[in-house]
C-alpha positions, 0 to 999 in steps of 0.5 A: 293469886298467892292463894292459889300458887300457895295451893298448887303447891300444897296440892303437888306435896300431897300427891307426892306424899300420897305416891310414897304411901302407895309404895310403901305399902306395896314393899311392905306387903313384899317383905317378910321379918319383923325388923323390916315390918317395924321399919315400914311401919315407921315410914309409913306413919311418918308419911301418913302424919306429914300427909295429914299435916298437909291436908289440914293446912290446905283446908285451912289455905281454902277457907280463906 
């Protein structure tokens, strides 16, 4: 039962990370300027990387 709570909650995070990229990459593809396209880049990668994160640790959590 653990496992299915711990599982839902890894899936409810995913789907958020997953709406934050999706609006990211819509304000990137509305701003201009190189200082703001930096920024987004950085934000992006930086929910792409705790996304990734999560994804592998719930792979990990199903194999169980």
């Amino acid at each position: 039962m653990a496992d299915t709570e711990a599982l839902a909650e890894l899936d409810q995070r995913i789907a958020v990370l997953r709406d934050n990229l999706r609006q990211l990459v819509e304000q990137a593809a509305g701003y201009s300027g190189a200082e703001d396209e930096e920024r987004n880049a950085d934000r992006i990668a930086d929910q792409q990387a705790q996304l990734d994160a999560l994804l592998k640790e719930r792979d990990a959590l199903a194999k169980k």
